[in-house]
C-alpha positions in Angstrom: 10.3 -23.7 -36.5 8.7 -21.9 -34.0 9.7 -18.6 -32.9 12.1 -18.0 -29.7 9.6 -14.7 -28.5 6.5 -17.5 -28.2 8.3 -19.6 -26.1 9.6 -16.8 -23.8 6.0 -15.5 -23.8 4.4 -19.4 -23.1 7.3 -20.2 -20.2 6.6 -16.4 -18.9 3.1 -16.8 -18.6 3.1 -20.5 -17.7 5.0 -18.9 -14.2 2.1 -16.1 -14.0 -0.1 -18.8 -14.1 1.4 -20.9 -11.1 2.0 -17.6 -9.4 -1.7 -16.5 -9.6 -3.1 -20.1 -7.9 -1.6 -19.4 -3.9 -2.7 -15.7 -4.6 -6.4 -16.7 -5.3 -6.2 -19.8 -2.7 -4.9 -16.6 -0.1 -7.8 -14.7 -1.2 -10.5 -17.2 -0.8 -8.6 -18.4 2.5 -9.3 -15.1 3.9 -12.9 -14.8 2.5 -13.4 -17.8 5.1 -11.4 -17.0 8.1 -11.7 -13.1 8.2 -12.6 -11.5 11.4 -11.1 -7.8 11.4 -11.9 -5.4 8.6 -8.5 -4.9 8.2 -8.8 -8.3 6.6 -11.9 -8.4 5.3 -10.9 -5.2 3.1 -7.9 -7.4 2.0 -9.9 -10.0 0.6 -11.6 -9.1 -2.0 -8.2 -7.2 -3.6 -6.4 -10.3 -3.0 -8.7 -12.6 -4.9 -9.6 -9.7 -7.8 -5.1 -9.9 -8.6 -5.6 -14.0 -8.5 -8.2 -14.4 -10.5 -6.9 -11.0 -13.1 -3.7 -12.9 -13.3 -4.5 -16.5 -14.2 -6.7 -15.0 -16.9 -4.3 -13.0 -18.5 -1.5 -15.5 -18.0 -3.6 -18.4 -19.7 -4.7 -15.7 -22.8 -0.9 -15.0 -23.1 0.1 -19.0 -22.4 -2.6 -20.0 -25.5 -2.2 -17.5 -27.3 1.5 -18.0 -27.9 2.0 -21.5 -27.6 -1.6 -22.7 -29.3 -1.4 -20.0 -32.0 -4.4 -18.3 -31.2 -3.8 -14.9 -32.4 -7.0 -12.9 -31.0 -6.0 -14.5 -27.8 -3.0 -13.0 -27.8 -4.1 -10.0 -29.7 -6.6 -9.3 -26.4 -3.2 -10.2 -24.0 -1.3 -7.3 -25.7 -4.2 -5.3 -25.2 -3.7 -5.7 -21.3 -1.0 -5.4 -21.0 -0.3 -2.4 -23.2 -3.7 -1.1 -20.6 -1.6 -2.3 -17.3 1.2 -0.2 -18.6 -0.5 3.3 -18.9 -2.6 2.7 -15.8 0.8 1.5 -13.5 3.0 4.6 -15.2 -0.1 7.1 -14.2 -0.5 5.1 -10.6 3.4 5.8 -9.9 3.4 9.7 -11.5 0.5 9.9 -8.6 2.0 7.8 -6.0 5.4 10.5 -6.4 3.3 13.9 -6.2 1.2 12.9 -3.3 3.7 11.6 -1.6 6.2 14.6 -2.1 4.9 16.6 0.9 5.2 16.2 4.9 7.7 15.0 7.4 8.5 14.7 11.0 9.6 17.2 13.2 12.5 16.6 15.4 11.9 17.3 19.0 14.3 19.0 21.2 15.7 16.4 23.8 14.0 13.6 22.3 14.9 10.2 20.4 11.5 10.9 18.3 9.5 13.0 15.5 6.2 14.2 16.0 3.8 14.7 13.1 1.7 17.5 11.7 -1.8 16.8 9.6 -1.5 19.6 7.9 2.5 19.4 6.1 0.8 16.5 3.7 -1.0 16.9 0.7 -4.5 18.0 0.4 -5.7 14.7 -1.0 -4.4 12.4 1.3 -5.3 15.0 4.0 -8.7 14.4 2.6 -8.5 10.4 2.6 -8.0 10.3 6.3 -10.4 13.4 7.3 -13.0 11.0 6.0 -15.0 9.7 8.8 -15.7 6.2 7.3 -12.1 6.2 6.2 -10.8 7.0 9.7 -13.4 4.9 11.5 -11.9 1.7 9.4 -7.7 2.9 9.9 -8.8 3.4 13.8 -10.1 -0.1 13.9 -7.3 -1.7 12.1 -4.6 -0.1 14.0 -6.3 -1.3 17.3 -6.7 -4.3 16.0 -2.9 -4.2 15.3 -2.3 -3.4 19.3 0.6 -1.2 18.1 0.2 0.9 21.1 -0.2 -2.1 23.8 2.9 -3.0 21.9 4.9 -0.2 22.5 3.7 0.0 26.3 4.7 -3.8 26.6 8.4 -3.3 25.4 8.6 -0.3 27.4 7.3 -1.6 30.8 9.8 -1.2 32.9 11.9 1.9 31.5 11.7 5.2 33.1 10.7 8.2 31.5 14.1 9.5 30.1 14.4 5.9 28.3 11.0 6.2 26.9 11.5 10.2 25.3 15.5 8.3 24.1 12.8 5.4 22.5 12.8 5.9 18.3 9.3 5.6 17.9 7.1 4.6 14.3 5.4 7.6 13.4 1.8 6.0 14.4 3.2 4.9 18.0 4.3 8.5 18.0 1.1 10.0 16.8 -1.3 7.8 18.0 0.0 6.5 21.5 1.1 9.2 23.5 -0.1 13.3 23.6 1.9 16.0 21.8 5.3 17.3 23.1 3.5 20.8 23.3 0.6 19.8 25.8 3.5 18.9 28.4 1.3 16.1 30.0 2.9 14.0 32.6 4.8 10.7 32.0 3.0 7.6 33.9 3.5 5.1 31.0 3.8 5.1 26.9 0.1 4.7 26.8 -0.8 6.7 30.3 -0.2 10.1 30.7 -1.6 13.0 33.3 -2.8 16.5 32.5 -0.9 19.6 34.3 -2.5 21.9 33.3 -5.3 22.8 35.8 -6.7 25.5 33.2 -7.0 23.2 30.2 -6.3 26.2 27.7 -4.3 23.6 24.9 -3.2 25.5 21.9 -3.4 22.5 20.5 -6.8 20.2 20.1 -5.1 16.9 20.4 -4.6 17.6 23.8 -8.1 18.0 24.5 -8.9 14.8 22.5 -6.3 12.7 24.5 -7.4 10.4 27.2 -5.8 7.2 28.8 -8.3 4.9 27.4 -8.6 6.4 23.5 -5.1 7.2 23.7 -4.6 9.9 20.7 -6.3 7.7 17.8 -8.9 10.6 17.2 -6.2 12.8 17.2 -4.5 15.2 13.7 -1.5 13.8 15.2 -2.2 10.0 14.8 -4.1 11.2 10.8 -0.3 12.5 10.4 1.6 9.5 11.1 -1.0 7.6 9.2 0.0 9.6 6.5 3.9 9.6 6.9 3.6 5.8 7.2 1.9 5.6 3.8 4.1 8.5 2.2 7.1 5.8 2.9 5.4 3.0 1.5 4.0 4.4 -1.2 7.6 5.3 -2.2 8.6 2.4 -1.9 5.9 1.4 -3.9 6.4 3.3 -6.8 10.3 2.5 -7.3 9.5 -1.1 -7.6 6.6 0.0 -10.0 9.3 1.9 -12.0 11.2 -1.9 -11.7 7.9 -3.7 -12.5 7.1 -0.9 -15.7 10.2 -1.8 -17.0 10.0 -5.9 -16.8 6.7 -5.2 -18.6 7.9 -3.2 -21.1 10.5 -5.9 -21.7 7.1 -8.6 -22.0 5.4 -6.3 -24.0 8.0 -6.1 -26.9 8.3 -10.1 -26.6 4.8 -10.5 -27.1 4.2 -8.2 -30.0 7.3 -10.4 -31.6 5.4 -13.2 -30.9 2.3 -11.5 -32.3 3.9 -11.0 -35.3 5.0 -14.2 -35.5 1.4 -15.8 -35.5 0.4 -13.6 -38.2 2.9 -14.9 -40.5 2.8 -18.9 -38.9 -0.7 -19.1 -39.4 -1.4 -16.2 -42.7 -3.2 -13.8 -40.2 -4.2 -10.6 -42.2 -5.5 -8.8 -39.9 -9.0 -7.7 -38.7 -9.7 -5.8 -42.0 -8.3 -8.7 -44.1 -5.1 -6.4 -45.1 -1.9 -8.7 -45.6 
């Protein structure tokens, strides 16, 4: 009679299987119709999970309804693989992430963002020109700043400093609290100070048609942006580690039972 674990493991990997086809056809969709780099940087992730997952699904679907031991000998082997490299990738994802946060700014409905309160190695990520160069272009792409100037047309300026804004709309499309520019509009703002003596450089690097996305400021709420999501991240890791764990143990039981279904003895020839 066959085993209850290769079925679980067949019907398991039968919905990998199905799951893995639109994630290849969204890959190769965007191969073809790609125009940013934000998208074009998608693609080739997109279609390397598509095509990792229908072979691994197919090795754990043959291998547990066929019979074919090695087959699912080499699925175990994956998997066992996926499960060290996911636990390390969320241990990582949780000390990266565990520095940094917005400052609350007197009088207004905001945080504002320092470069330096985050970790030294994400610090590092976006203080990489090519990096940056590639973030700037995807978050212009985004219009995230035409955005926020669009819903905020016709407010006056007391609305706009009540306005919770992202931390990228807040680091990247308007100047620092501290180089007291003037309010025009979100994304257009006029310098005061006649001496320009800025303690801080991102007033300096502002201007009304760059807005602040050369500035540390915009780098920082970058970073607090991808401090959240990697959190996020890495609880439904911990949720995803666990469902694995769970598949693992089913398909060792269903290892074990090919072994004895078809007298496997092992790669040495042990019983």
């Amino acid at each position: 009679m066959f085993r209850l674990s290769n079925n679980l493991i067949g019907i398991l990997n039968f919905i990998t299987f199905l799951l893995s086809i639109p994630i290849l056809g969204a890959g190769i969709w965007l191969s073809t119709k790609a125009n940013t780099i934000c998208e074009q940087f998608l693609q080739k992730p997109v279609i390397a999970l598509g095509v990792f997952l229908m072979v691994v699904s197919l090795a754990g679907l043959i291998g547990a309804c066929c019979r074919v031991s090695w087959l699912l000998w080499v699925y175990l082997l994956v998997m066992f693989v996926l499960i060290v490299l996911l636990f390390c990738v969320t241990i990582f994802a949780f000390v990266v992430t565990n520095k940094g946060a917005g400052e609350a700014v007197s009088g207004k409905g905001y945080k504002e963002y320092r470069l330096g309160d985050y970790s030294n190695w994400l610090q590092n990520r976006v203080n990489n020109t090519k990096n940056w160069n590639n973030i700037k272009s995807c978050l212009m792409d985004s219009k995230v700043c035409q955005s926020l100037a669009n819903q905020t047309v016709n407010e006056g300026v007391q609305k706009f400093y009540n306005t919770s804004l992202t931390p990228i709309q807040s680091g990247c499309c308007k100047p620092p609290t501290s180089c007291q520019f003037t309010y025009v509009t979100p994304i257009q703002w006029t310098s005061t100070n006649t001496n320009a003596s800025f303690t801080d450089p991102d007033c300096t690097t502002w201007n009304n048609n760059d807005l602040c996305y050369n500035c540390q400021s915009c780098k920082a709420g970058v970073l607090q942006n991808i401090k959240s999501d990697w959190k996020t991240v890495a609880i439904i890791n911990i949720i995803f580690l666990v469902v694995l764990i769970i598949v693992y143990s089913i398909g060792c039981c269903a290892f074990r039972n090919n072994r004895r279904d078809n007298g496997y003895t092992g790669w040495k020839g042990h019983p």
